[in-house]
VOSE-647960 format. One record per residue (C-alpha): residue in one letter; z, x, y. Coordinates in steps of 0.5 Angstrom, whole numbers, plus 500, padded with zeros to 3 digits. Layout:
BEGIN
AZXY ...
***
This chain:
BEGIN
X582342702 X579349703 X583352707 X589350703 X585353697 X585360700 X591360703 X594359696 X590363693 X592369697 X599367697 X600367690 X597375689 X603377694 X608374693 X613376686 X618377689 X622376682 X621373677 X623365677 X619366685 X614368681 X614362676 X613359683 X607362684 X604362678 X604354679 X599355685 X595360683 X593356676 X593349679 X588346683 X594343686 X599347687 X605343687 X603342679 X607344674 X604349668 X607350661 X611356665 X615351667 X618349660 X622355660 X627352665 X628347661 X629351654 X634355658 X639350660 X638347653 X642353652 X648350657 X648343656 X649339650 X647332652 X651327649 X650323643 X649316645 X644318651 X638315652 X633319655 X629318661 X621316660 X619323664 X616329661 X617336663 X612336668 X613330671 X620333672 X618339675 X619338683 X616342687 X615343695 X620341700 X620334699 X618330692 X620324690 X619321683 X621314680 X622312673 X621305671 X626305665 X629300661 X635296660 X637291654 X640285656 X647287652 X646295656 X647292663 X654289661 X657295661 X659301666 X654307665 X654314667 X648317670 X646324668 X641330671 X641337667 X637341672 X637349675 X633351682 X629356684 X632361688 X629362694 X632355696 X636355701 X643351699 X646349706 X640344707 X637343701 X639337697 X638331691 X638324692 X639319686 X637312687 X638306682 X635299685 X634302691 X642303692 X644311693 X648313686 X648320687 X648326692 X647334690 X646341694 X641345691 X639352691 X646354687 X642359682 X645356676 X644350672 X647344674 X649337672 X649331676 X653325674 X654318677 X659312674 X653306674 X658299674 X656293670 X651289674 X647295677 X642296671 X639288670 X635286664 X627289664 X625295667 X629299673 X627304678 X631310677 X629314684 X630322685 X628325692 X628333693 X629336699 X628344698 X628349705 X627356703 X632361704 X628367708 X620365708 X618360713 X611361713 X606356708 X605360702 X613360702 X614353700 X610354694 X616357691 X620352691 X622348685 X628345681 X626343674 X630337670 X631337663 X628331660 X632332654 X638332658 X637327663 X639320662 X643314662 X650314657 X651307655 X657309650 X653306644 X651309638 X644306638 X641301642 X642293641 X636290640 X635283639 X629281641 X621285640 X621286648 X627291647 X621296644 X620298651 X627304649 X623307644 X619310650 X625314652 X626318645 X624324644 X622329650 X615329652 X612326647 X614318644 X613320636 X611313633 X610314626 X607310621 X607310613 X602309609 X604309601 X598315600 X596321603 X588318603 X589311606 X584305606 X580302610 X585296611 X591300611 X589304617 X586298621 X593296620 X596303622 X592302628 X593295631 X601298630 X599304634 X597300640 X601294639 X607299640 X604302645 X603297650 X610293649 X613300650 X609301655 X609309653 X604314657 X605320651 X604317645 X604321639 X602317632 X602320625 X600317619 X602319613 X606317606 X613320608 X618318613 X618323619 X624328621 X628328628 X627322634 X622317634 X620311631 X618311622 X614304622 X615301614 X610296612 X615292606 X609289601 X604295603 X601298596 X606294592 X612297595 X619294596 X624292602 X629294597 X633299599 X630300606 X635296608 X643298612 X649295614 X647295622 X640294622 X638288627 X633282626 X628282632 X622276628 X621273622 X620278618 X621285624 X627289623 X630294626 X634300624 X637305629 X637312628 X640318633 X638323636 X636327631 X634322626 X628317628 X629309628 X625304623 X621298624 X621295618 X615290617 X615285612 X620282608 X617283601 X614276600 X606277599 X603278606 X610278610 X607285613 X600282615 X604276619 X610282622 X604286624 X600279627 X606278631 X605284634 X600285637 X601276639 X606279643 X602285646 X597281648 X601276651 X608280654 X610279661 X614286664 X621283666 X626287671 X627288677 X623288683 X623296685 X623297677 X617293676 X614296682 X615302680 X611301673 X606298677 X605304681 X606309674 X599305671 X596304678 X597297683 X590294682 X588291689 X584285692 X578286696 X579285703 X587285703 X590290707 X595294703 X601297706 X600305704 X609305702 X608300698 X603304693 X608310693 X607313700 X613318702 X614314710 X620317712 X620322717 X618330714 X621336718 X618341712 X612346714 X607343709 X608335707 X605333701 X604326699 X600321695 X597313693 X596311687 X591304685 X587301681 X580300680 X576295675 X574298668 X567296671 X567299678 X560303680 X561308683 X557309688 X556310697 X554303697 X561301701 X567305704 X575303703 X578303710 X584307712 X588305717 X592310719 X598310724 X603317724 X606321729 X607329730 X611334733 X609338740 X608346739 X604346732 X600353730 X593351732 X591350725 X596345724 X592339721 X592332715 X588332710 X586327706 X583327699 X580322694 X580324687 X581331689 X574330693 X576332701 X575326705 X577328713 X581333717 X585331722 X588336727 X594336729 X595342735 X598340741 X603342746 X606336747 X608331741 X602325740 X601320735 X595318731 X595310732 X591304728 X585311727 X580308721 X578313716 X572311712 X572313704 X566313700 X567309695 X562314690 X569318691 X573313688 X572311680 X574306675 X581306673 X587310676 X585313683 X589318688 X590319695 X593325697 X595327704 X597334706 X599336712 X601344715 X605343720 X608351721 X610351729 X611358734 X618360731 X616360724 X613366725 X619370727 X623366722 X629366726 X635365721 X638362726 X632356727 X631355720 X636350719 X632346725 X631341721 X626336727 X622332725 X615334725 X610329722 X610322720 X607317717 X609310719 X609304714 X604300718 X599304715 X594300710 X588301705 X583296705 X577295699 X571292700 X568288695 X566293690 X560293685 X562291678 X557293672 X558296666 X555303667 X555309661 X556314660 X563315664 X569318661 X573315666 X572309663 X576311657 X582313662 X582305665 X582303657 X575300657 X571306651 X568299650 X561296652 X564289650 X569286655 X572281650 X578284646 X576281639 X570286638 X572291633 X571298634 X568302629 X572308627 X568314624 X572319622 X569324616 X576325612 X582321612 X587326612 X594325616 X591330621 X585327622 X588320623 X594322626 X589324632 X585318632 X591313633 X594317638 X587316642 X586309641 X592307642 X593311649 X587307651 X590301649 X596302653 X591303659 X587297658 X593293656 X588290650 X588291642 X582293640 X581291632 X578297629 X574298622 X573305619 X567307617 X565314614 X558314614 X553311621 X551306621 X545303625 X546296626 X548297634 X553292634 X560295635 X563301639 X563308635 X569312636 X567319631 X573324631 X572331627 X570338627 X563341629 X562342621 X563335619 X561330624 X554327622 X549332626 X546326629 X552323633 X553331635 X545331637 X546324641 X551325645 X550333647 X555336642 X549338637 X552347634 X558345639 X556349643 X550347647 X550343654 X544344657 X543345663 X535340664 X534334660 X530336653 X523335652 X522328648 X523327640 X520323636 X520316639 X524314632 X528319629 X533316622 X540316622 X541315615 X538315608 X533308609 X536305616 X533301621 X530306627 X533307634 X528305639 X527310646 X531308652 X527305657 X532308663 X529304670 X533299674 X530293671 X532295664 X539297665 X541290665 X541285659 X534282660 X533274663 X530270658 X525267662 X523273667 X523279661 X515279662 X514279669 X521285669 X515288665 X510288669 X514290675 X516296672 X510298669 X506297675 X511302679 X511307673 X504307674 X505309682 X510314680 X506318675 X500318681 X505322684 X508327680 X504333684 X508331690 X515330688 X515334682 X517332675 X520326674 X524324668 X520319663 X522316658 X529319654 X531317648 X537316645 X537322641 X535327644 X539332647 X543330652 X542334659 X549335663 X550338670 X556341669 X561340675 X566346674 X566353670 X563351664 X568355659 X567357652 X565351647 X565355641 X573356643 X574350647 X580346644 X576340644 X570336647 X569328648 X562327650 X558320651 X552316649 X550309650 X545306645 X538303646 X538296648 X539289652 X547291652 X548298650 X554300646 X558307647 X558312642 X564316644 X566324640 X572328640 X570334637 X573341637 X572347633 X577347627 X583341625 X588346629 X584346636 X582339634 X589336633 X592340639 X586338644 X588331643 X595332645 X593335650 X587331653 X592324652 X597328658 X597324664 X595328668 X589331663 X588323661 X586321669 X581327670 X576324665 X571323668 X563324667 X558324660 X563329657 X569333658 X571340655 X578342654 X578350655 X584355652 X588355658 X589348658 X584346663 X579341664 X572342666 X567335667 X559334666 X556329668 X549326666 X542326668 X541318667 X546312665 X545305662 X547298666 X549292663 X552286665 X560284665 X560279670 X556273671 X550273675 X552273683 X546275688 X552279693 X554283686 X546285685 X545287692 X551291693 X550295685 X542296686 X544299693 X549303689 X544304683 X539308690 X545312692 X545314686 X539316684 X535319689 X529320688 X527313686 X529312693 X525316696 X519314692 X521308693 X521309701 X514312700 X511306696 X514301702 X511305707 X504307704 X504299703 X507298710 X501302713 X495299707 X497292710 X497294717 X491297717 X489290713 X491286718 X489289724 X482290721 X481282721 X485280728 X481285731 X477285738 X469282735 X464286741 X458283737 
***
């Protein structure tokens, strides 16, 4: 992963050649990953918006610029995308706008388009202009639900054979352009399932639009502007949501969402001529692709909107996805596979590009999920098997490299003068590598040869094959820890930003003004957490804390207005300060607010992390003090250890990357977890100005930013990128019921995790090993007299 770092980095400074090669480079030098698309990127897509004119009745596809950035010599990309019963009747046109870099050779560069798994549509790349891809889809290709859309790139350099090389090539799709004509003004809805469409209007953002009858709504009004939110989100299975609240109706695509008998309002004049009826009480009106659709919820009658919404959220909490089996599988693999412990699961069937490569760099990767109360520690590892072949006469640093989450797993090389294979290898990964929610797996392999380095243009067009990995090869998981454990931002990335498991537990929503900016962000948050869970979360809204330690918070605002004990709690007190140790500690009690109940300090032991038995809670006591007792005896050896940590103090961080400007971040989330026997998340957004705020939420809820969360707090820098903390101490508490084999595998989990205990812990049993040793011997001795 280092090497491939450095060589990246050194391409990217010789290597302008011109100025869309550039944008080539520009991606590698500013990602970490450098088949990653940056904002550059858009560009592309603005220009050929100035030579494509996209039909009026086409439906776009659910992919975002980025993700239609495809980038190094073979990509590979599948849309889950969403048909209704009366669409698939009728014959289709298939439609790609999209413009190459020029550096890509068009005699052995080419795109592929499969629907279903059947081919639909083949083109040269490299022609360096603007393209269109069409292709008739008779009726009966595209079935009700969810359909795989499957685009493959191959893209070979005109004149450059070495590995920095295949940095510079990309082709860029125009998500605004591309899609499925149907030849419908708007789409037939006739039942709620159908909302799955609206994730495929707008271009990288799905607008939902909620309206409110004033500019300050009340607390009911936006716990039901919330349950929308997310009801809307999981049905329509959006990963870029972007909620408004306001009293206007929105302008240009999206979604305005009407309650009918809120505040006194009428159904009256809402209604048209073609809107269409999808529940008692839940109507749909289409719109264009300039002007939003509307739900309409209610019908007038007194708590009509009240049924329309319950109905809702009745069906997000209950919808089966329904398609085919490659779109299903495809949606799957969008949100993550989850996999079962001890059952081998082929690598192609969670994404794997298995055919065979005859590029100078291969990329590909996994993707699975993990439970939201995953621990992850080095307790276990996850066995790949791996199966792969490789061609003779590669250079001698020709080799594969696995990383997990970003974290370089093993290196296999490659080199040899005859051709070999890699057969039933098994390559242990840590489980402290992975966590819960999304994980990846990505492979990489340089694979240049002898000729690459004349690059002969006559051996370019070689198109052997040099590296392959067979579809026999699996990942197989052990049975993992499952306890709750905060805090850990990854657990808002699997949709889990809540202590309690059972989804009618309410999340208290702390948010200092009610302005449209302000919620609008709020909601937007909530419900990409919802559409990672699956789950709707009932949300009450609060404006001042409240002590009662019996609900999830959620504070969003700047530095200057969010309660300073929320800022002080989780780290983010001045905006600015992430301290580098734990601070001393505060008083033992410090209050919230005016004549609130105290918080009690944080007894932060392993006995203590869990929710006390009811008839062992003397004896964990005396355990516990009985080994803080030995602990203090030796401090002067061991150096300071941390004592008791109260919950507000200022948390202390270890940064896990450059730690950026805070005062000019875009925005923080930070996290706590509250005293006592089942500790609850305090979780803050907070930036620096609305402006900073509002943007940082859109950026942070991106996909590719959404899967990085991870650590006690993260921090959005101006340049888009994320730098992650983590915290110097953590809660437990249980989530599943009490089993001997999950206890032993998270203390063993909970060791690794905490060192020092460790070899404290190995110390006591060893001065206990020799104290009765000696005992014993002293007693069995030989007696002389």
């Amino acid at each position: 992963m280092f090497y491939f770092s450095r060589m990246l980095l050194v391409s990217t400074a010789i290597t302008a050649l011109s100025s869309a090669v550039s944008l080539g480079a520009a991606q590698a030098q500013n990602q970490s990953n450098p088949f990653a698309a940056d904002r550059s990127a858009t560009n592309v897509a603005v220009s050929l918006n100035d030579v494509q004119t996209p039909s009026s009745t086409l439906r776009r596809f659910d992919a975002s610029t980025d993700e239609f950035f495809l980038s190094g010599e073979r990509t590979t990309l599948t849309i889950p995308f969403y048909v209704t019963p009366i669409e698939t009747t009728r014959n289709a046109k298939f439609v790609l706008a999209l413009q190459s870099a020029v550096s890509v050779m068009p005699e052995t560069s080419n795109l592929n388009v499969r629907v279903n798994g059947v081919p639909v549509a083949q083109t040269r790349l490299g022609t360096g202009k603007a393209d269109r891809v069409e292709a008739d889809l008779p009726a009966g290709l595209l079935q009700p639900g969810f359909n795989a859309i499957e685009i493959m790139t191959d893209q070979n350099h005109r004149v450059d054979c070495s590995l920095p090389g295949t940095y510079e090539l990309w082709t860029q799709i125009d998500p605004a352009a591309s899609g499925i004509d149907f030849g419908l003004a708007s789409i037939p809805m006739n039942q709620l399932s159908d909302l799955a469409t609206i994730a495929g209007v707008g271009t990288d953002r799905t607008r939902i639009n909620i309206v409110v009858p004033t500019s300050s709504p009340d607390a009911t009004q936006v716990s039901q502007a919330m349950a929308i939110a997310q009801a809307l989100t999981i049905i329509g299975n959006i990963s870029r949501p972007l909620v408004t609240i306001g009293p206007s109706v929105a302008m240009g695509p999206g979604l305005d969402v009407l309650l009918a008998n809120t505040g006194g309002q009428s159904a009256e004049g809402w209604h048209t001529r073609d809107e269409q009826t999808l529940s008692p009480g839940i109507v749909y009106q289409p719109g264009t692709r300039e002007t939003p659709s509307r739900l309409v919820l209610g019908d007038g009658e007194r708590n009509s909107s009240d049924r329309a919404i319950s109905d809702l959220v009745d069906l997000a909490g209950t919808l089966k996805p329904a398609g085919t089996d490659t779109g299903l599988a495809a949606l799957e693999r969008r949100n993550g596979a989850n996999l079962q412990a001890n059952e081998p699961v082929a690598l192609s069937d969670l994404g794997l590009d298995t055919s065979e490569f005859s590029g100078r760099f291969y990329r590909s990767d996994i993707t699975f999920s993990l439970p939201s109360d995953f621990y992850p520690a080095d307790y276990d590892r996850a066995e790949l098997t791996l199966d792969a072949a490789y061609a003779a006469d590669l250079s001698s640093d020709a080799s594969l490299v696995i990383n997990a989450n970003g974290r370089q797993v093993t290196a296999i090389p490659l080199r040899s003068t005859l051709s070999g294979t890699i057969e039933d290898q098994t390559i242990k990964i840590p489980l402290g590598f992975m966590k819960p929610g999304k994980n990846k797996i990505t492979f990489q392999a340089s694979l240049l040869n002898m000729a690459d380095v004349a690059c002969d243009p006559t051996v370019m067009a070689d198109l052997r094959p040099r590296f392959a990995i067979r579809s026999t090869s699996t990942l197989q998981l052990p049975k993992v820890a499952q306890i709750g454990h905060l805090p850990d931002l990854a657990l808002i990335a699997n949709g889990s930003a809540y202590s309690e498991p059972r989804s009618d537990q309410p999340l208290s929503l702390l948010v200092t003004d009610r302005s449209a900016a302000t919620l609008g962000g709020a909601a937007t948050f909530i419900a990409r957490i919802a559409q990672a869970s699956k789950q709707i979360r009932p949300v009450t809204l609060q404006t001042g804390l409240r002590d009662d330690g019996q609900a999830d918070v959620l504070a969003i605002g700047t530095y200057a207005t969010l309660p300073s004990e929320v800022l002080r709690a989780t780290g983010l007190e001045d905006g600015t300060a992430f301290q580098s140790s734990v601070s001393e500690i505060v008083d033992d009690k410090v209050s919230l607010s005016s004549g609130s109940r105290l918080l009690e300090p944080v007894k932060a032991t392993f006995f203590a992390s869990f929710e006390q038995p009811i008839n062992l809670t003397e004896r964990l006591d005396e355990l516990r003090n009985s080994i803080s007792a030995f602990f203090q005896g030796t401090r002067s050896a061991f150096g300071r250890l941390p004592g008791l940590s109260s919950f507000l103090e200022t948390k202390g961080f270890v940064a896990l990357g450059n730690i950026p400007d805070k005062a000019t971040a875009l925005t923080v989330i930070s996290q706590a977890a509250t005293p006592g026997p089942v500790p609850r998340t305090w979780t803050v957004v907070a930036g620096p100005d609305q402006n900073s705020l509002s943007q940082g939420i859109i950026e942070l809820t991106e996909p590719s930013n959404w899967q990085q969360l991870q650590g006690a707090a993260v921090a959005l820098a101006p340049d888009g990128t994320l730098v992650s903390f983590a915290a110097e101490g953590e809660r437990l508490f249980e989530t599943q019921p009490r089993s001997v084999s999950n206890l032993r595998l998270v203390f063993a989990g909970w060791l690794s995790r905490h060192l020092l205990e460790y070899l404290l812990g190995l110390s006591l049993i060893a001065l206990l090993l020799g104290l009765s040793t000696r005992a014993l011997i002293g007693r069995v001795g030989a007696n002389t007299k």
